[in-house]
C-alpha positions in Angstrom: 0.0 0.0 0.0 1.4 3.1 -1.4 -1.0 5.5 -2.3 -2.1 8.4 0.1 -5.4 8.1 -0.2 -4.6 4.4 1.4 -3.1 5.7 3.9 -5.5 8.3 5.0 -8.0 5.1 4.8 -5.8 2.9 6.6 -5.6 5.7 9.6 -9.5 6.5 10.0 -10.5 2.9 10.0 -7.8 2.0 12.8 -9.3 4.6 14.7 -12.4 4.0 14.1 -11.9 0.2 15.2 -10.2 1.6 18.3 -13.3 3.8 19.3 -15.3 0.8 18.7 -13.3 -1.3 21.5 -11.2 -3.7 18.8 -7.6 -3.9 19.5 -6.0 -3.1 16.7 -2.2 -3.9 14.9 -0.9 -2.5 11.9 2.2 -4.6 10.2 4.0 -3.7 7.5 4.5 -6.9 5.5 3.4 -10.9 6.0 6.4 -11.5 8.2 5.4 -8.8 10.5 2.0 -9.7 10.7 3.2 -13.3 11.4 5.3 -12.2 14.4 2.5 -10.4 15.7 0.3 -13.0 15.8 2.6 -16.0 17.3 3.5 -13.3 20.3 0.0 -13.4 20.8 -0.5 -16.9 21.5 0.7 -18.8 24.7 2.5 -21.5 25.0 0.4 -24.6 25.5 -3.1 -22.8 23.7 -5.5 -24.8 21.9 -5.9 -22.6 18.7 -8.9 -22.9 15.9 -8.3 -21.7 12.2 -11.5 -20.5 10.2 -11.1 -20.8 6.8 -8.9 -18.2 5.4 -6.7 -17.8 2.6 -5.1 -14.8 4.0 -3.8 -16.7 6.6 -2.3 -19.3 4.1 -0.7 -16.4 2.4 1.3 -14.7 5.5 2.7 -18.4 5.9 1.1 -18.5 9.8 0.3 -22.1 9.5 3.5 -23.3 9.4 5.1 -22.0 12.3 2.1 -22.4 14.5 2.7 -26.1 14.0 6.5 -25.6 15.1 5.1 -24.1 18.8 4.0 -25.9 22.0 0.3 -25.3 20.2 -2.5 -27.4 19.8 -4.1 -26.7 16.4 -7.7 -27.6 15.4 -7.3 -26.4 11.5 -10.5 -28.3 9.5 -9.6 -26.7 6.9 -6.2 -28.3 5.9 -6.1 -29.0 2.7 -6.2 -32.6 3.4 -9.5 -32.5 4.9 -11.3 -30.4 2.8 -10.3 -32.5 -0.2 -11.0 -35.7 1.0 -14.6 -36.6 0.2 -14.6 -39.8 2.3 -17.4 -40.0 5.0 -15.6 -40.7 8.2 -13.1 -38.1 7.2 -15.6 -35.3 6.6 -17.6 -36.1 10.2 -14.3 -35.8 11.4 -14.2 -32.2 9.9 -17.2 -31.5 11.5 -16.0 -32.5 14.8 -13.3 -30.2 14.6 -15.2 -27.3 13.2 -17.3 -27.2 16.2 -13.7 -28.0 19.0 -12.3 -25.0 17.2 -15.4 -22.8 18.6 -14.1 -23.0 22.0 -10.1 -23.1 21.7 -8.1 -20.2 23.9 -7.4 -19.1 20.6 -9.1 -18.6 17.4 -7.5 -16.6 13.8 -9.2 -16.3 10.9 -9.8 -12.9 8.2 -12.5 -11.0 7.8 -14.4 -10.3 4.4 -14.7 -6.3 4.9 -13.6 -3.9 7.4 -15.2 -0.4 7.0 -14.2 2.8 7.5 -15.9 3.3 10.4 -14.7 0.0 12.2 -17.5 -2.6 11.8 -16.4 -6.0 10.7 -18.7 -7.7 8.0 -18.4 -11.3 7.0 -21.1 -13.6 5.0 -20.6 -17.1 5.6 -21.9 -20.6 4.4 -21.7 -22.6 7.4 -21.1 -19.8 9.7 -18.6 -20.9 12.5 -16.1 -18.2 11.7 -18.3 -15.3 12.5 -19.9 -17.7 15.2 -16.2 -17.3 16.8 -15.8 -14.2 16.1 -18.6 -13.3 18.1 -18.2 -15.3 21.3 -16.4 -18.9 22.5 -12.7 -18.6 22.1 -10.7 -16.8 24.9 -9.5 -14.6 22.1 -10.3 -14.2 18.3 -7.7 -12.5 15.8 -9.0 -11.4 12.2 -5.6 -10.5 9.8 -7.0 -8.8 7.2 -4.8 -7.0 4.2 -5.4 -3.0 3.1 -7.4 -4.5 -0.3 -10.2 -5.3 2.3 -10.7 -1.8 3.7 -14.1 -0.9 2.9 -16.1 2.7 2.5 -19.3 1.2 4.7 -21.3 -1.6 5.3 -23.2 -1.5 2.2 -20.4 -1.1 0.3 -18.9 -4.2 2.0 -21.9 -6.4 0.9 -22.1 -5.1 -2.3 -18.5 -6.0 -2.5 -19.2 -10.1 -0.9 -22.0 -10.9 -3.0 -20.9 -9.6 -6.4 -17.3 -9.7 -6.4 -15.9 -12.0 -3.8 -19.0 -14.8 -3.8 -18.9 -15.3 -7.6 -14.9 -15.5 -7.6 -15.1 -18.0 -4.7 -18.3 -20.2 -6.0 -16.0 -20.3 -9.2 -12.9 -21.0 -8.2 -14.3 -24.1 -6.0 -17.0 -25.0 -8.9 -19.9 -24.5 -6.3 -22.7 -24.4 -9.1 -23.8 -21.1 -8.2 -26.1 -19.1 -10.5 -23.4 -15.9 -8.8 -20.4 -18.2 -10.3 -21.9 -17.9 -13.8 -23.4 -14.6 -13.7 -20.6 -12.8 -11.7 -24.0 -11.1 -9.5 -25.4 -12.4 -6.8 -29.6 -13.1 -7.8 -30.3 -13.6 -4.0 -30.3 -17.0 -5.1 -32.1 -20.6 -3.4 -29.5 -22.9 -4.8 -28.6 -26.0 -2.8 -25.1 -25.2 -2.7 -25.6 -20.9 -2.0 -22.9 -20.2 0.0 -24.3 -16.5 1.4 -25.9 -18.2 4.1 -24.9 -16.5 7.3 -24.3 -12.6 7.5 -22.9 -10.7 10.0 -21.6 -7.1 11.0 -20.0 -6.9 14.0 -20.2 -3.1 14.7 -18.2 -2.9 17.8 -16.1 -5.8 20.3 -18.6 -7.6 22.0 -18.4 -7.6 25.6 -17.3 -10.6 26.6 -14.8 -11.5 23.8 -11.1 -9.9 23.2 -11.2 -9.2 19.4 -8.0 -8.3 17.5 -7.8 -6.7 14.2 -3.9 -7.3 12.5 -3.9 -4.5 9.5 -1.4 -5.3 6.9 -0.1 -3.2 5.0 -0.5 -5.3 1.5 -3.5 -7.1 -0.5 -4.1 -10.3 1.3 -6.9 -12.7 0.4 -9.8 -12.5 -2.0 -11.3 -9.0 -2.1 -11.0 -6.3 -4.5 -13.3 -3.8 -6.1 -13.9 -4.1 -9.9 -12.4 -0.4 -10.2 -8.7 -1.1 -9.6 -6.3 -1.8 -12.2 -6.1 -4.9 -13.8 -2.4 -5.7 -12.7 -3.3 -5.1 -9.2 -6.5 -7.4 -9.4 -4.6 -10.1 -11.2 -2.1 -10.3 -8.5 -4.8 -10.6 -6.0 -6.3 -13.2 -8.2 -3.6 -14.9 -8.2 -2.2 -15.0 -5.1 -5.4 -16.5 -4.0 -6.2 -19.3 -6.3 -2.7 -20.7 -5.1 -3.5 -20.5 -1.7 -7.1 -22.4 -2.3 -8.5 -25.9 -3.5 -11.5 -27.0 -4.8 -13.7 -28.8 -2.3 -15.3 -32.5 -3.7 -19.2 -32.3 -4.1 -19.8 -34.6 -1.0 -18.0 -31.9 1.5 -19.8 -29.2 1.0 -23.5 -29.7 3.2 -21.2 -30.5 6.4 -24.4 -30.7 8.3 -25.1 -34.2 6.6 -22.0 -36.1 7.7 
């Protein structure tokens, strides 16, 4: 992030996730946000992932295994791409032990401007954790998903992010062949779960980690093409398709 008008962005929405009761750190690069984060997790924790490919991108995952963690991640690849029964009621399993770990990181899909977090979900147990349940949540979330307000955040997860997602997986979507979002009743809609967290909620320690560079899938349709390719990019290499059979969870 180079551009002023980033910057002056980047400053009003820290503050305004400050007034709002987040804690909030700003890193400069991946590595920096990836020191931030393992300071903030003791020895011994039990820590959840929430699917995230921002936090595939800073290279978090690796290191976490390294340290005296326990880490309930159903979202390894090898899970999610494994369409056996027994192994998807295993992911289930963990989904739900990941709820209530002393630690839980995941990214958000939109911050705004003036520090709400917004998120749409399919199954929902990220937001559900970012809500209440682990000791302490962290959301990393890169500049490219600074938002002007809520509605602009929506407008920005059902018609930009949700088709790119439903397409890169091969959900069969009528938003992953359209590129718009038709409020759709598909089986397989996965908009099914919104939420805007507009400030920390009381009993929950919230973290936002601000870096300073485009990090996971988010961009608006304005930018440059260069700068959306390499968003583009970068996330279809950190992301798999899921088989058919794992995407209802709730039938395993």
């Amino acid at each position: 992030m180079t551009s002023t008008s980033e910057s002056v962005i980047l400053q009003k929405t820290v503050r305004s996730l400050e007034a709002n009761s987040f804690e909030v750190k700003v890193a400069n690069d991946a590595e920096e946000a990836t020191r931030l984060v393992l300071g903030m997790i003791p020895k011994g924790a039990s820590v959840g992932i929430g699917d995230s490919a921002t936090i595939r991108q800073i290279g978090l995952l690796e290191p976490l295994r390294k340290r005296r963690v326990r880490v309930a991640n159903p979202f390894s690849k090898e899970l999610s791409t494994d369409p056996r029964k027994h192994v998807i009621a295993k992911r289930v399993r963990m989904l739900r032990k990941a709820l209530v770990t002393d630690v839980f990181i995941t990214s958000s899909n939109a911050v705004t401007m003036d520090g709400k977090l917004v998120n749409i979900d399919a199954v929902g147990n990220r937001v559900a954790a970012m809500i209440f349940g682990p000791k302490r949540t962290i959301i990393i979330v890169g500049v490219n998903k600074l938002v002007e307000n809520v509605d602009a955040a929506i407008h920005r997860i059902k018609n930009t992010i949700a088709p790119t997602h439903t397409r890169t997986k091969k959900i069969a979507t009528p938003c992953a062949a359209t590129g718009e979002c038709s409020d759709c009743h598909s089986h397989d809609r996965i908009c099914s779960v919104t939420s805007i967290i507009e400030r920390r909620p009381w009993r929950s320690t919230v973290i936002v980690v601000i870096v300073k560079a485009d990090l996971g899938l988010s961009y608006d349709p304005a930018w440059d093409q260069a700068r959306k390719d390499r968003i583009l990019s970068a996330y279809r290499a950190s992301t798999w398709t899921f088989p058919k059979s794992t995407l209802r969870l709730s039938e395993a």
